[in-house]
N, C-alpha and C positions, 0 to 999 in steps of 0.2 A: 504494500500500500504506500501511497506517496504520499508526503504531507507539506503544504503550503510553508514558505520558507519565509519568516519574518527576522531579519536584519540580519541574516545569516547563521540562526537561530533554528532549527530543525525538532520544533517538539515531538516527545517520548511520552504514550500515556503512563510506559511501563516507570518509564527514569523519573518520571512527573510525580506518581503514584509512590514510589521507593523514596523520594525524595519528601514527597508532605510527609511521610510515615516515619522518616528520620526527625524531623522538627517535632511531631508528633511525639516521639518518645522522650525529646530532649526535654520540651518544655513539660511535660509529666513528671520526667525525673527531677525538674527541679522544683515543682511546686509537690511533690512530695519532700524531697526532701527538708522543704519548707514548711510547710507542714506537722512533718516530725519533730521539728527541733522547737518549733511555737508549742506542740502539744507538749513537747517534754517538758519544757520549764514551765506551763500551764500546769500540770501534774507536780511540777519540785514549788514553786508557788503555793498552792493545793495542802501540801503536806508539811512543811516550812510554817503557813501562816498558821497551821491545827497547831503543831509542836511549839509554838513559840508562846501563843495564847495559853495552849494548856500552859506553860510551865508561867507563865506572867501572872495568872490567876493562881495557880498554886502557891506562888509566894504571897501572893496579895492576903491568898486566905489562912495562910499558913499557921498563924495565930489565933485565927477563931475555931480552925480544926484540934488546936492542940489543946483550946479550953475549952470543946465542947466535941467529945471523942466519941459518942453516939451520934452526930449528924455530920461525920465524916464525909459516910457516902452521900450524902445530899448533896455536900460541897463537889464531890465527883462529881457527882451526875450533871451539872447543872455546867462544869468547866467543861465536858465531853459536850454537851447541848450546844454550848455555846459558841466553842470553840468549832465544831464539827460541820454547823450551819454556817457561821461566821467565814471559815475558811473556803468553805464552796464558794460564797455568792462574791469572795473580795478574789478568787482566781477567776472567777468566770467574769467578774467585771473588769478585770487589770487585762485579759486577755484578750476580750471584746475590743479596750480602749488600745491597744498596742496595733492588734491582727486588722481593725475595723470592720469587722464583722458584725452585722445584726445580730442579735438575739432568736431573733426568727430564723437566720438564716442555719444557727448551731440548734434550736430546737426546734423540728419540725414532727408538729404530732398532729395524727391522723386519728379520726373516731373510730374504733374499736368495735365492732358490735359484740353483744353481752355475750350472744352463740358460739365468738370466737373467745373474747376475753376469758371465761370462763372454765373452757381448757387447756387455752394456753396457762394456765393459772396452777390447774390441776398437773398439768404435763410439767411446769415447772418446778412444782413441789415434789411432787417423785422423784424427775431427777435430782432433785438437790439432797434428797435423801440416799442416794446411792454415792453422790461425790463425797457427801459428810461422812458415809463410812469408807470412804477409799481414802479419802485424808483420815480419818481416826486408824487407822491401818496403818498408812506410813508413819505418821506421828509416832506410835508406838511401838515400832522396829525399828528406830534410828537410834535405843539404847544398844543393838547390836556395833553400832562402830563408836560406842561410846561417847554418844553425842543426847542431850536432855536441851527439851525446849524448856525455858526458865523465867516465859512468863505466866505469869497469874491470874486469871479469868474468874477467880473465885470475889465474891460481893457477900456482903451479910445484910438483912430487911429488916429495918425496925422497927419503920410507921409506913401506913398506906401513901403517904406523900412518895418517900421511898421505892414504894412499888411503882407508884407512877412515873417518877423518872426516870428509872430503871428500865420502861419501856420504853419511854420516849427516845433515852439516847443510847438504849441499844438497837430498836425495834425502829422505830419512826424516821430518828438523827440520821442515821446512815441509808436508811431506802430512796432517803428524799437526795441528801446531800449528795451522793456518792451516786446515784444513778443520776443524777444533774450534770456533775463532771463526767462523769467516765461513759455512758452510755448517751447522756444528753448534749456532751460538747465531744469529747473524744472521739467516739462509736461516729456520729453523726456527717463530722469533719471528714473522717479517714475511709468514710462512704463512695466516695469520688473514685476512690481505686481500686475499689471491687469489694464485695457486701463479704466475702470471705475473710480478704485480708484484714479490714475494720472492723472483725468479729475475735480474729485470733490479737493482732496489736493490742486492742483494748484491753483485752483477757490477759494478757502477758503484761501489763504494766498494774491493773488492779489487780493481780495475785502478789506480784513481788510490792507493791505497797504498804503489806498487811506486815510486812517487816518479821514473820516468825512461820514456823514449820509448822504448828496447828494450822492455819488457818491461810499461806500459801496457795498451798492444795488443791484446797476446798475450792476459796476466793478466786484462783484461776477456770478451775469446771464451773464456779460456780457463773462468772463472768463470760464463760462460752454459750451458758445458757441463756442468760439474760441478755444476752447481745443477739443473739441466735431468734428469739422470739421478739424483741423488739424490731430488728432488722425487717423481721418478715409482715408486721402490722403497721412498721413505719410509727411507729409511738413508743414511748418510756413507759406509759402509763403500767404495760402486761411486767418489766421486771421490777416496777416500783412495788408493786402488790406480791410480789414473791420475793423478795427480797425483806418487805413488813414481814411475811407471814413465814420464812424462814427463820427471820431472828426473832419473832415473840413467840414461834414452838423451840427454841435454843431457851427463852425467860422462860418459860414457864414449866420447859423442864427443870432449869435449874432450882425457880422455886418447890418443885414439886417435892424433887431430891432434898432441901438443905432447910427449907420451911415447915411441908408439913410432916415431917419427921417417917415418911414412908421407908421401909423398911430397902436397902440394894436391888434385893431378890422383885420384888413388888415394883420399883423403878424402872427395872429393865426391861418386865413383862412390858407395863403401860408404853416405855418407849416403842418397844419391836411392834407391838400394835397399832402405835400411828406411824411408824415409818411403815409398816407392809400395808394399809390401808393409803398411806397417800401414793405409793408405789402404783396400788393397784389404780386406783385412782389415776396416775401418769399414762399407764398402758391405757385405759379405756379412752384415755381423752387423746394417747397416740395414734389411736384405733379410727376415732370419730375425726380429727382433723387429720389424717392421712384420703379417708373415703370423702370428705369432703372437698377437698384440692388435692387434686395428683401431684401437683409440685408444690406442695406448700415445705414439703420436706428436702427441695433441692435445693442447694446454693449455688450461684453465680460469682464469679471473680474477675466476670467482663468491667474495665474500664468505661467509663460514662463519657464517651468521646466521637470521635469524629469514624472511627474503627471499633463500633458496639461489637462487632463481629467477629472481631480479633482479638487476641492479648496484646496489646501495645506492651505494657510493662507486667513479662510473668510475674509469678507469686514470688520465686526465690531472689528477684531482683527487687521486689519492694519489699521485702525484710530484709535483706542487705542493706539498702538507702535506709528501712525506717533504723535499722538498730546501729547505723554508722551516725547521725545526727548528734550533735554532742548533747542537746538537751537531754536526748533518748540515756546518754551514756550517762553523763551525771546524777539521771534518775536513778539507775538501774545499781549502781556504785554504791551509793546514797543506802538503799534499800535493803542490796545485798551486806555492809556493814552493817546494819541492822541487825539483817536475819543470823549473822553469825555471832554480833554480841549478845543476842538473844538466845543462844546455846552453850554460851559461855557459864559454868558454873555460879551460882551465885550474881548475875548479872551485873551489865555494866551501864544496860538503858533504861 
């Protein structure tokens, strides 16, 4: 075929086509990588403004704890409350005013109908009941290479005030907070580059946050699921509600265990009962939104670009870029000190 000759210029659909697809992946690979390194320090921000608060308010209160050594925990609860809300909404505003991002543009929620929410809800409680025991599993074989996780999860309740904080900034604090970041700005953002990648990324930075081998684990399956089910209704709303309703059946067994004086034997029963119950529960509602949408259960890692069709930037190359960005690395640094002075005999955080 012959092609019309402009200024001694002989266009190629094919060199034409090779050529937008190179621009194509450059300019991808750098507003990922831009991307990465804004989210990283929106994440060290994030965790930086919790840690700093808590320890500001500890001093502050530090004197009215020690003359009044029953309303300890209320002094807790209310520094976790504070500090845990407070630190979301001063990252996600410091990050907004930097990136100049809308608000709207990092949370985009879509109405839910109740036929979906509902077992997406159930689906996500089962699974969380299966990652909770595959992290209580590794947690408790890692005395084999002489390694003890050496934080403290234990609280004592004195007054119903007590109970209520207790939920709020174990249950409530972190549904809201932490699916606002991580699922609401993170997830959302790193969406552009394919609903896989922005599934696993987020998951891999809200596990190692958790800073300790309890709860790693968990936090990471736990964050594949929550991402996983938001991703596919386009709302936070489905991990907010399992994420509430994961952590206030964590309160309420521990009330159940250290409150009402129920016997080990009798604790354990009642646990296995609602984990195989909400399990079952996950399987039916696997069952009903798999016949309901054929692909509700597929993922995509297509790029949202100019080549929907194609992989512009595979999988192994945007976790290369996201975890080479220095904010990704100072996080990940950060986190991992953490998690090992947290196995440190007798602690050091």
């Amino acid at each position: 075929m012959n092609y019309p000759m402009y200024g001694g210029y002989y266009p190629n659909p094919a060199y034409d086509e090779a050529y937008q697809r190179e621009m194509v992946f450059k300019s991808e690979k750098r507003g990922l990588k831009k991307a990465s390194n804004g989210l990283g320090f929106f994440v060290l921000t994030y965790y930086l403004v919790m840690q700093i608060l808590a320890i500001i308010l500890a001093i502050i209160m530090r004197e009215q704890m020690s003359s009044n050594i029953k309303g300890y925990y209320t002094y807790i609860f209310f520094i976790e409350i504070f500090a845990g809300i407070a630190s979301s909404l001063i990252a996600v505003g410091f990050y907004r005013l930097l990136s100049g991002r809308r608000l709207s543009d990092m949370l985009k929620n879509s109405y839910v109908k109740p036929t979906t929410l509902v077992p997406l809800v159930f689906l996500g409680m089962g699974a969380a009941m299966v990652a909770n025991t595959a992290a209580s599993m590794f947690d408790s074989n890692i005395s084999v290479f002489g390694l003890n996780n050496t934080v403290d999860f234990s609280v004592s309740i004195n007054s119903p005030l007590e109970v209520i904080l207790y939920v709020v900034s174990t249950a409530v604090m972190p549904a809201l907070a932490e699916e606002l970041a991580f699922r609401g700005v993170f997830m959302n953002i790193m969406r552009k580059y394919g609903d896989a990648f922005a599934i696993i990324s987020s998951s891999v930075i809200f596990g190692a946050m958790h800073g300790n081998t309890t709860q790693i684990i968990f936090a990471f399956l736990l964050g594949l699921i929550f991402a996983y089910i938001d991703c596919k209704v386009n709302s936070i709303l489905p991990s907010v509600l399992v994420h509430f309703l994961n952590n206030f059946y964590a309160v309420v067994m521990d009330m159940v265990q250290t409150e009402l004086g129920l016997s080990e034997t009798m604790s354990s029963v009642i646990n296995i009962a609602v984990v195989a119950a909400f399990c079952l529960l996950g399987i039916l509602s696997f069952i009903y939104l798999a016949n309901s949408d054929n692909s509700f259960f597929r993922l995509s890692n297509d790029d949202k670009n100019l080549f929907s069709d194609t992989d512009v930037l595979p999988l192994k190359k945007k976790f290369g870029f996201f975890f080479a960005s220095p904010g990704i690395i100072i996080c990940l640094c950060l986190f991992f000190a953490e998690t090992v002075a947290n196995l440190i005999p007798g602690g050091i955080l």
